[in-house]
C-alpha positions as CSV (number, residue, x, y, z in Angstrom):
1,X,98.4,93.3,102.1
2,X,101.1,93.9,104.6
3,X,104.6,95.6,104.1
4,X,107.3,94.5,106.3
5,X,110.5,96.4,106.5
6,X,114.0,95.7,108.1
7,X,114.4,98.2,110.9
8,X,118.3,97.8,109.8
9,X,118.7,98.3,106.2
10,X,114.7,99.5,105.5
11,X,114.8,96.4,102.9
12,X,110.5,96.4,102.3
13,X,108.5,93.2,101.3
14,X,104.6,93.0,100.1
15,X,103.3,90.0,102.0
16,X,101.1,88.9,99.0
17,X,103.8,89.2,96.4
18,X,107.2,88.2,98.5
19,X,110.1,89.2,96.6
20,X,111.3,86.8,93.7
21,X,115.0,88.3,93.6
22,X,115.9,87.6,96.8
23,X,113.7,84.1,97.5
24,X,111.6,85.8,100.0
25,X,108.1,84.4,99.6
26,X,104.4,85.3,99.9
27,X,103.0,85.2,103.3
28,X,103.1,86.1,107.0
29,X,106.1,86.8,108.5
30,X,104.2,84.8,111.7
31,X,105.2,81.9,109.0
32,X,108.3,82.2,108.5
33,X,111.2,79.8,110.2
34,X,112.5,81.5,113.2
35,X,116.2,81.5,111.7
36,X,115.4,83.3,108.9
37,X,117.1,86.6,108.2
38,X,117.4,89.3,106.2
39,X,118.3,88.9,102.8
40,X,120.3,91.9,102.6
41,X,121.9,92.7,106.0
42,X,121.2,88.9,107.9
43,X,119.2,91.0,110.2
44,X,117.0,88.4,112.4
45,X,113.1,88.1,112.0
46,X,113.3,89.8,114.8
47,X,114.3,92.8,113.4
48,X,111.5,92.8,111.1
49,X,108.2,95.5,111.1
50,X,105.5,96.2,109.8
51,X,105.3,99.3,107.3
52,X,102.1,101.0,108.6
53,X,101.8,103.8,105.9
């Protein structure tokens, strides 16, 4: 499992689960489309990190 965070608005996602309210889904961020952005502050992928806790 693998948390990503925003490193603008610290929105976090669990890779496995994604995040139903906001239409993120499961998976590697690797596989996401290279224009998707944040769902809260339209950050770029980017601007996406891993949470290393």
């Amino acid at each position: 499992m693998v948390k990503y965070v925003c490193m603008h608005c610290e929105y976090t996602w669990d890779s496995e689960t994604g995040d139903e309210t906001y239409k993120v889904p499961a998976g590697p961020i690797e596989d996401f489309p290279d224009d998707w952005v944040c769902p809260q502050c339209a950050a770029g992928i980017e601007g996406i990190i891993t949470d290393d806790e």
